[in-house]
C-alpha positions in Angstrom: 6.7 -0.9 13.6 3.0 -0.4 13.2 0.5 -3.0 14.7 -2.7 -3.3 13.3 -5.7 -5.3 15.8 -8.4 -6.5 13.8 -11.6 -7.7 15.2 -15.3 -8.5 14.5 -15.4 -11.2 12.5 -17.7 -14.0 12.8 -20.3 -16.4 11.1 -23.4 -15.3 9.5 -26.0 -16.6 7.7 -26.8 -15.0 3.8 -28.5 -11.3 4.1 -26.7 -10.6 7.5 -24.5 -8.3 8.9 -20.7 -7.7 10.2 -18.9 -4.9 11.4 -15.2 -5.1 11.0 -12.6 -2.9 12.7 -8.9 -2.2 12.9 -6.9 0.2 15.0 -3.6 1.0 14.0 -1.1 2.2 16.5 -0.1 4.6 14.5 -1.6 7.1 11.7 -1.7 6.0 8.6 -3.3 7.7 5.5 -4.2 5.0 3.7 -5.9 2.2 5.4 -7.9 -0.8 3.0 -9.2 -4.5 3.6 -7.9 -7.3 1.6 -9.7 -10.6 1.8 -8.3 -14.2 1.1 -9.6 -17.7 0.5 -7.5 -20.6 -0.2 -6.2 -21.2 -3.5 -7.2 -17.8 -4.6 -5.3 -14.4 -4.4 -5.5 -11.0 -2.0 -8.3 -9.4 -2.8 -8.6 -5.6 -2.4 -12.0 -4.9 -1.0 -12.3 -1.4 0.0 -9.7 1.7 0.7 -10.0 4.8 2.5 -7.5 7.7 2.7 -7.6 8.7 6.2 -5.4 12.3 5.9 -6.5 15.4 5.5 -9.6 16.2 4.3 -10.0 12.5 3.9 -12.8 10.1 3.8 -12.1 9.2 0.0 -13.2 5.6 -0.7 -12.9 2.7 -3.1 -14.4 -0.5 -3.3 -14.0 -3.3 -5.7 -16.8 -4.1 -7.4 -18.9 -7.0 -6.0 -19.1 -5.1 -2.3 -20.4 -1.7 -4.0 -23.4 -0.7 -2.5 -23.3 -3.6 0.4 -20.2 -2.3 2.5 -19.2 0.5 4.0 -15.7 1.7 4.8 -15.4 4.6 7.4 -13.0 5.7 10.1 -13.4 6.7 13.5 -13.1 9.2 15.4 -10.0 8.5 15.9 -7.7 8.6 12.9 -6.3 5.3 13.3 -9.3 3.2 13.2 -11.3 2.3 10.5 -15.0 0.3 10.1 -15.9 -1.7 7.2 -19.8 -2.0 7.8 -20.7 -5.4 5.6 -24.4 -5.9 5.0 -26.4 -8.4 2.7 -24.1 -10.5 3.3 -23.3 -13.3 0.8 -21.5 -17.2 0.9 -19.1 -15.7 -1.7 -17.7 -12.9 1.1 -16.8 -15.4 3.0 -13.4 -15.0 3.6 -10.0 -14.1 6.1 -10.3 -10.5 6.2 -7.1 -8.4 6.3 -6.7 -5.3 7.6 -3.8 -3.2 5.8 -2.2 0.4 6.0 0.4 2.3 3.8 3.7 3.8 4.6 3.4 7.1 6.6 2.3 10.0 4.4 1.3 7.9 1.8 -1.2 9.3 -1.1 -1.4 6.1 -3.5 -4.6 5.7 -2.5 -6.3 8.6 -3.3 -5.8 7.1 -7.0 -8.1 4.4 -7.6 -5.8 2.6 -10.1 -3.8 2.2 -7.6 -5.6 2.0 -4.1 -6.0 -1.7 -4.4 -1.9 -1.9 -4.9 -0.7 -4.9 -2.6 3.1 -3.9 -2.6 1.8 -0.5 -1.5 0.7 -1.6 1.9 3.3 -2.8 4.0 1.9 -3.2 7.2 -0.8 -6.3 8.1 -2.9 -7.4 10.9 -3.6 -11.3 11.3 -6.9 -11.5 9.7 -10.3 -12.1 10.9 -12.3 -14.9 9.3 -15.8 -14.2 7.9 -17.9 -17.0 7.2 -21.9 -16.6 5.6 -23.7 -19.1 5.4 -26.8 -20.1 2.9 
């Protein structure tokens, strides 16, 4: 069973900044951040394939250019680096990996794939403020 530990949330106001991170206990190519408000669905924020030669991002459009996903020295931990903040990022912020081995995000049509991550940390809430 892989454990993923989440932390840097926090409140902000607009135009601020927040570093995630999330350490899993094991390695896991594909490593992402979902984010969820109530009433609304998962949303895929940003991917990274951790493997080989890795690095390869994706980001879903309204974070493009405002946050940064990169991992660590160490292969099981990843930063997303959030910057100009805005009310509508506010959010629970999920940390996510793939099976062992997995590639599925190395395809952007499917990097955002919910039912292809099946391990989950407990969230981190992210609140800006106006």
């Amino acid at each position: 069973q892989v454990q993923l530990v989440e932390s840097g949330g926090g409140s902000v106001l607009a135009g601020g900044s927040l570093r995630l991170s999330c350490t899993a206990s094991g390695i896991r190519n594909c490593m992402a951040w979902f984010r969820q408000t109530p009433g609304k669905e998962r949303e895929g924020v940003a991917t990274i394939y951790t493997g080989g030669g890795g690095g390869l991002t994706f980001y879903t459009d309204s974070v493009k250019g405002r946050f940064t996903l990169s991992q660590g020295n160490v292969k099981n931990t990843v930063y997303l680096q959030m910057n100009s903040l805005k009310p509508e990022d506010s959010a629970m912020y999920y940390c996510a990996a793939g099976a062992v081995g997995s590639r599925f995000c190395l395809v952007a049509a499917a990097a955002f794939a919910t039912d292809q991550y099946i391990y989950w940390g407990q969230g981190t809430q992210v609140a800006v403020s106006s």
